[in-house]
OpenMM code with the backbone's topology and positions (N, CA, C; nanometers):
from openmm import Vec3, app, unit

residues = "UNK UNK UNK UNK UNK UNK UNK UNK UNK UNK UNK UNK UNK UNK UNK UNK UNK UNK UNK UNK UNK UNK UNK UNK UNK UNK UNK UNK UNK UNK UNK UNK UNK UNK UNK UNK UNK UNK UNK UNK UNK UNK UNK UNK UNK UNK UNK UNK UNK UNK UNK UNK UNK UNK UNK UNK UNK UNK UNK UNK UNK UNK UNK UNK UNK UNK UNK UNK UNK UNK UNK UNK".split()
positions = [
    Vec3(2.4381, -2.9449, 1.3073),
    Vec3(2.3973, -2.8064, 1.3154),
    Vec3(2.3364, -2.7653, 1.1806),
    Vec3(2.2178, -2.6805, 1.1783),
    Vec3(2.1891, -2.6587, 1.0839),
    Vec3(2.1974, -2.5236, 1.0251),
    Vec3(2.2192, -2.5276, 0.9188),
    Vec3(2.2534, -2.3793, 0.8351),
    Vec3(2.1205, -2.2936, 0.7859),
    Vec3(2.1825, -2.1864, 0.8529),
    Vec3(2.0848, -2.0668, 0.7971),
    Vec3(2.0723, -2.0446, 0.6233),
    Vec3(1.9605, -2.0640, 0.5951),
    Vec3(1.9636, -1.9603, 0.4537),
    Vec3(1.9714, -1.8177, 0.4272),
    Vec3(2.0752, -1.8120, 0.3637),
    Vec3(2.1366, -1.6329, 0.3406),
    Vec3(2.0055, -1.5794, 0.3225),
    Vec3(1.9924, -1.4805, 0.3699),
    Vec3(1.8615, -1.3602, 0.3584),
    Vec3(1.7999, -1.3623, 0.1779),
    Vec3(1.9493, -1.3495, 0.1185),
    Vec3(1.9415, -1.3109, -0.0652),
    Vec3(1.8398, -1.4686, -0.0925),
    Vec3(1.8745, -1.5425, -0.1051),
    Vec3(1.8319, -1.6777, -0.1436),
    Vec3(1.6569, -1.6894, -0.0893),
    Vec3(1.6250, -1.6396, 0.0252),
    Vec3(1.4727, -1.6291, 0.0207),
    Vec3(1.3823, -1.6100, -0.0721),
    Vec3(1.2808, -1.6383, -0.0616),
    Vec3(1.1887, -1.5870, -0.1699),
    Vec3(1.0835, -1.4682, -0.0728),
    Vec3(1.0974, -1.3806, -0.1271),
    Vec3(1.0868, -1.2909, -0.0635),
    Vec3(0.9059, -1.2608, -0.0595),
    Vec3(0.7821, -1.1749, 0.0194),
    Vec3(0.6726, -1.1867, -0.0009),
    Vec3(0.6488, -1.1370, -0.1033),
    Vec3(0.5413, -1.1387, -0.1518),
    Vec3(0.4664, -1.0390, -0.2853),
    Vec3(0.4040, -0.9533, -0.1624),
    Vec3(0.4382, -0.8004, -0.1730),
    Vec3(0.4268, -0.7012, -0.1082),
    Vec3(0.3188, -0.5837, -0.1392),
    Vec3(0.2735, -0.6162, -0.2475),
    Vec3(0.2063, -0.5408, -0.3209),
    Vec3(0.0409, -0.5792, -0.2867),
    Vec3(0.0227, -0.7420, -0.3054),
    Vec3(-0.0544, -0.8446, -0.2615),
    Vec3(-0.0820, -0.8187, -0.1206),
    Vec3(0.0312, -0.8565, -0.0735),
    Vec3(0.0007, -0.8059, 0.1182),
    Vec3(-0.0827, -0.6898, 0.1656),
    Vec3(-0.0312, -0.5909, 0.0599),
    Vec3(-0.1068, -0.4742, 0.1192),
    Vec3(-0.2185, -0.4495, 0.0316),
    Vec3(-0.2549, -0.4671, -0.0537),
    Vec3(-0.4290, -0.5345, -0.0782),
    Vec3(-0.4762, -0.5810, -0.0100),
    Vec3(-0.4389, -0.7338, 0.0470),
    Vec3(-0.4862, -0.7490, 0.2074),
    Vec3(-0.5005, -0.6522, 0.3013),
    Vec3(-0.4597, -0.6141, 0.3637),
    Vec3(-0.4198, -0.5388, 0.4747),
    Vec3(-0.5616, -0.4377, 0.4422),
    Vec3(-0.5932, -0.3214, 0.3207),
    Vec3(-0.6750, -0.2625, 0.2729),
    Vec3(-0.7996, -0.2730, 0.2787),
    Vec3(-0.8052, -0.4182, 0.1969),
    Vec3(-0.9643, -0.5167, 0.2445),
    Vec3(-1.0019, -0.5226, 0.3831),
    Vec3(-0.8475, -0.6036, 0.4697),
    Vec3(-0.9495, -0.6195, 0.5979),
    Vec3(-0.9269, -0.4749, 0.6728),
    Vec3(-0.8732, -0.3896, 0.6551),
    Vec3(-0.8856, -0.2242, 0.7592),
    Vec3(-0.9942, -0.1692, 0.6711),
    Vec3(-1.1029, -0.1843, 0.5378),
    Vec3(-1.2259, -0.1719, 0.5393),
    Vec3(-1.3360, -0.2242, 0.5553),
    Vec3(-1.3192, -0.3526, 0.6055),
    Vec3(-1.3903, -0.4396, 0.6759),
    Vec3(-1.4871, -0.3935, 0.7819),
    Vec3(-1.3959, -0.3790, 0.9275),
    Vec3(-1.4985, -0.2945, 0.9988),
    Vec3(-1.6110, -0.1721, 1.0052),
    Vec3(-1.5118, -0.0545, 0.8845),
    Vec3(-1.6295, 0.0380, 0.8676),
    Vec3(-1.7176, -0.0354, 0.7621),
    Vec3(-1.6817, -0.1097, 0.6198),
    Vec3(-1.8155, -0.1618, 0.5799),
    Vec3(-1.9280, -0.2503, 0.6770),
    Vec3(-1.9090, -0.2759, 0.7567),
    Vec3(-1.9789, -0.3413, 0.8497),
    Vec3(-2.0826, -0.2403, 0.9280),
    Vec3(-2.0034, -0.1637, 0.9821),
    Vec3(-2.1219, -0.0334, 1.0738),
    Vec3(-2.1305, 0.0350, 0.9697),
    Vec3(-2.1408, 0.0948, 0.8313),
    Vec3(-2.2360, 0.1528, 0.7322),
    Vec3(-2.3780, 0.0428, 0.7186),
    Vec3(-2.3079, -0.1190, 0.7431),
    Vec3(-2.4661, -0.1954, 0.6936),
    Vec3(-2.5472, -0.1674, 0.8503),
    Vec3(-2.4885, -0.1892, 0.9467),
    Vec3(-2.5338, -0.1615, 1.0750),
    Vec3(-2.6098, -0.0291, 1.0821),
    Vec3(-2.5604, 0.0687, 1.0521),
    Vec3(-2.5996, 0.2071, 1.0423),
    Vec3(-2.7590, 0.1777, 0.9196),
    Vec3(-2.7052, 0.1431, 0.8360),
    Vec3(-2.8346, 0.1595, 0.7828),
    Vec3(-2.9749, 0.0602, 0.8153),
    Vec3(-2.9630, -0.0455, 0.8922),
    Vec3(-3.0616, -0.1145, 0.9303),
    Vec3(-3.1347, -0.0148, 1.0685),
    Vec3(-3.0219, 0.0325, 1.1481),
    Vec3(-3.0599, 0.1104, 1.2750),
    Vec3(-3.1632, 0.2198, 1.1762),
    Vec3(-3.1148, 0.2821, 1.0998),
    Vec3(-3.2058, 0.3854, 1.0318),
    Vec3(-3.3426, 0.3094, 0.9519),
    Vec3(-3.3175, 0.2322, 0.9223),
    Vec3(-3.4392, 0.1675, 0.8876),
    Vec3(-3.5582, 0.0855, 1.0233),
    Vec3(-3.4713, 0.0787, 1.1167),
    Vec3(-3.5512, 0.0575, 1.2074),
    Vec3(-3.6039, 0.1486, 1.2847),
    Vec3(-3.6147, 0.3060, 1.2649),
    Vec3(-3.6333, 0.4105, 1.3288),
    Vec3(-3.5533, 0.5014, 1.4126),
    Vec3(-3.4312, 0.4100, 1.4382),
    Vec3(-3.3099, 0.5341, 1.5124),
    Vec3(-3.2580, 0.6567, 1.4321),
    Vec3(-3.2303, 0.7685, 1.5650),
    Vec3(-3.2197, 0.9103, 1.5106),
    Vec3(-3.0420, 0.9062, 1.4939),
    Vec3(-3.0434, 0.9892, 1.3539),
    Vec3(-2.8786, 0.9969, 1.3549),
    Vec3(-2.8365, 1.0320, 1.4712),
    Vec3(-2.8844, 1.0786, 1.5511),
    Vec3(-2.8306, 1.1435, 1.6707),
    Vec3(-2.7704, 1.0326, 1.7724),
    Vec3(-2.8599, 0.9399, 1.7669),
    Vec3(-2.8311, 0.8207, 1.8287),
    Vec3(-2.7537, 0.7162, 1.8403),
    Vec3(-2.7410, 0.7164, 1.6646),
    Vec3(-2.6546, 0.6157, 1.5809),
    Vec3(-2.5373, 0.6982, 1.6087),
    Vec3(-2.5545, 0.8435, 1.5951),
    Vec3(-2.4287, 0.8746, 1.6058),
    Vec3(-2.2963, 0.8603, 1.7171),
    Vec3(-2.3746, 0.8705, 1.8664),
    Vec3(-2.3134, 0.8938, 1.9720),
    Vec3(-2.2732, 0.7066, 1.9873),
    Vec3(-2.3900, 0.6610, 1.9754),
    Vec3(-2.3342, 0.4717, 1.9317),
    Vec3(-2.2004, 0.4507, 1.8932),
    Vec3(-2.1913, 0.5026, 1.7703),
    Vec3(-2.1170, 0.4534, 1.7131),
    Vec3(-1.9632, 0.5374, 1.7496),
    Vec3(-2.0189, 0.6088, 1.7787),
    Vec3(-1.8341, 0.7452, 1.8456),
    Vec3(-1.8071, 0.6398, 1.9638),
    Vec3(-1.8899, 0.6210, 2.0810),
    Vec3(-1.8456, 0.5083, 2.2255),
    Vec3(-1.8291, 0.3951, 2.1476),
    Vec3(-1.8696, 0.3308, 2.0683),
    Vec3(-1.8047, 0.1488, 1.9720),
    Vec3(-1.6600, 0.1826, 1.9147),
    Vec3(-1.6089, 0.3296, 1.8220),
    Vec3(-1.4834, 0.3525, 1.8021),
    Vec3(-1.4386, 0.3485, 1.8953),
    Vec3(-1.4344, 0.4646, 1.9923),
    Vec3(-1.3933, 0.5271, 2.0994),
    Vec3(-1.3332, 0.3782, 2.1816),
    Vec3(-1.3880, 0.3012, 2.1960),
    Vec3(-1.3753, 0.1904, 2.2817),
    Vec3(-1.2627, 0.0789, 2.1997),
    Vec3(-1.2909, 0.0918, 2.0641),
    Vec3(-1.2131, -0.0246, 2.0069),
    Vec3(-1.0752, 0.0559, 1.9620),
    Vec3(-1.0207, 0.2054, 1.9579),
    Vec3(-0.9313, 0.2467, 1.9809),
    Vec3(-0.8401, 0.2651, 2.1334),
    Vec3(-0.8911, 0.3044, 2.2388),
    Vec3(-0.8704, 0.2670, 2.3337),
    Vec3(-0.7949, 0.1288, 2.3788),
    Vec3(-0.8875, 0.0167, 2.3167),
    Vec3(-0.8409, -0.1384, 2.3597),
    Vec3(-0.7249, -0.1742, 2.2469),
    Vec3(-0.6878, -0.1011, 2.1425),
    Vec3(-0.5850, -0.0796, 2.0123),
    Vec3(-0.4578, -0.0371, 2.1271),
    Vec3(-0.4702, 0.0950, 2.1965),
    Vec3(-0.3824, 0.1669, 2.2425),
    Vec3(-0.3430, 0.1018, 2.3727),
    Vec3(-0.4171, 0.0259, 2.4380),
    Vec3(-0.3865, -0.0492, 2.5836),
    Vec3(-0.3104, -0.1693, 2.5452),
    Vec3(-0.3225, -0.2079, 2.4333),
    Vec3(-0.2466, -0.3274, 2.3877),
    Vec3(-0.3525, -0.4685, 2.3947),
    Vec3(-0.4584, -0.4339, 2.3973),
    Vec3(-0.5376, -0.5591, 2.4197),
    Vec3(-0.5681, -0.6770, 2.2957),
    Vec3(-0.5377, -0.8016, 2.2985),
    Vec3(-0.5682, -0.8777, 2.1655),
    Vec3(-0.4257, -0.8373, 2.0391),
    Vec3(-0.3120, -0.8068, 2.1309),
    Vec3(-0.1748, -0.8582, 2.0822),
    Vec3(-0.0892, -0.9093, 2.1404),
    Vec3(-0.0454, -1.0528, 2.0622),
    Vec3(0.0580, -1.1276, 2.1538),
    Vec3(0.1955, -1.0912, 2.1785),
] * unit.nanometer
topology = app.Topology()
chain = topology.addChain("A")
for resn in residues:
    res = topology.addResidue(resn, chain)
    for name in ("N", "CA", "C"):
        topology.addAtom(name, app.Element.getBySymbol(name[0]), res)
């Protein structure tokens, strides 16, 4: 049988580190649709356009957040 290691004796994460991670990649996606956003504007789309775009692309990837989709 094998023995558990007491909780204390772990080496515990660098937590500080983790959530630097975490930071980087939850600004990931919006740096991504600012470069998106600005090519659409350089290609002639009206903020108006980009705008309603981009509210149904949130709109949709919160939704599939809240349904539970793409967690095990």
């Amino acid at each position: 049988m094998r023995h558990r290691t007491p909780p204390w004796r772990t080496k515990q994460p660098d937590w500080l580190a983790l959530l630097t991670v975490a930071a980087q990649l939850a600004g990931q996606p919006q740096a991504l649709a600012d470069d998106y956003v600005e090519h659409c504007r350089m290609d002639g789309n009206s903020w108006t356009g980009i705008g309603t775009e981009h509210t149904h692309a949130w709109d949709a990837l919160r939704k599939r957040r809240r349904s539970g989709c793409g967690q095990e």
